[in-house]
N, C-alpha and C positions, 0 to 999 in steps of 0.2 A: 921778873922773869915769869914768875907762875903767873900774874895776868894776861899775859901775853899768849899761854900757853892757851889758859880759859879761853880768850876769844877766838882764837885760832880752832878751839874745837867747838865752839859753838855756831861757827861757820859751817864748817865742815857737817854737823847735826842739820843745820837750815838747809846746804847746799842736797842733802841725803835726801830729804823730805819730798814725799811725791804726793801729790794730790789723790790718787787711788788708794794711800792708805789710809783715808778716815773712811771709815765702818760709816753705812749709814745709820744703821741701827745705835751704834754710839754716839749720836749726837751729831754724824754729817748731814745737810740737808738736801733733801730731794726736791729737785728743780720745778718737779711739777705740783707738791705742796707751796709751795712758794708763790707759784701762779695760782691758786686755787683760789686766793680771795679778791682776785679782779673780777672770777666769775658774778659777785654778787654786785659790783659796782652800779648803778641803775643810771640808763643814761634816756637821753629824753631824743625821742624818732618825730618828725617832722617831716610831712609832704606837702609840698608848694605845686598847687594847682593850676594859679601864675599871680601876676601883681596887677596894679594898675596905678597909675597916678590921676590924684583928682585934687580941683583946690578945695577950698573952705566953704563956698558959695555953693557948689555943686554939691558937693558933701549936707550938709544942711536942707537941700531940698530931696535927696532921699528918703523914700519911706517904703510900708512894708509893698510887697510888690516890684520895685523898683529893680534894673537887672543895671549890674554893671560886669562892662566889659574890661576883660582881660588879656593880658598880650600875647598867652600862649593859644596856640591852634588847637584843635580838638584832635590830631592824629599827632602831635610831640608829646612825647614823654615829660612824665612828672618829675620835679627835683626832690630826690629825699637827702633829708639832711640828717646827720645821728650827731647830738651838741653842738648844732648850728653850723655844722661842716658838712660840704655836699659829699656823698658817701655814692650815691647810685642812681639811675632812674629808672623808671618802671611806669606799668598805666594798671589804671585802676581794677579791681575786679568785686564779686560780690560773692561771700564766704556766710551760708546762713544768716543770708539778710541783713550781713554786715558789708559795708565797704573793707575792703584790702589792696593790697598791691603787690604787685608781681612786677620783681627786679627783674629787667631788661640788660642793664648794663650796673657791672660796678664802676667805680671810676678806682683809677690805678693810683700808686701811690705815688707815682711822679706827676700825674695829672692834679691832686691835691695840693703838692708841693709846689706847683706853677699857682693854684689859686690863694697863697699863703699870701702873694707879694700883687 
């Protein structure tokens, strides 16, 4: 019978328990330390200027000089990828004599979800 008793009030102890009463200061954790160490995660950004296909022959008679064509136009937008996943596009700009870019468009997260499959 006292067993019974025990668990019946140890229910009643779990059923009590409210999530507001851990203290964060005692040891509850705060959601945004939590997230804090994705911020240093380092991921690698990539922009596709466009592609081209060439065989082996062609390939081989390249040298310096030599212009190969690409299948994007010069007024579409750039693909940026962030870990090899299209993320946005944007067209080029020049920042202190450096190339940059400037996002035009993000892509949404149901549009990524379509490029998964």
């Amino acid at each position: 019978m006292s067993d019974k008793r025990t668990l019946e009030d140890n229910r009643a102890s779990a059923m009590d328990m409210n999530l507001s009463d851990f203290d964060q200061d005692s040891g509850g954790i705060e959601t945004s330390h939590n997230m804090d160490f994705l911020l240093d995660i380092p991921l690698e950004i990539t922009v596709e200027l466009g592609s081209s296909k060439i065989n082996i022959g062609d390939l081989l008679k390249l040298s310096q000089g030599s212009v190969v064509e690409l299948n994007k136009l010069t007024d579409e937008p750039l693909d940026i990828y962030v870990n090899k996943k299209l993320m946005a596009h944007g067209e080029v700009v020049v920042v202190n004599e450096k190339f940059g870019i400037r996002l035009t468009n993000i892509v949404s997260p149901g549009e990524r979800v379509k490029g998964l499959t």
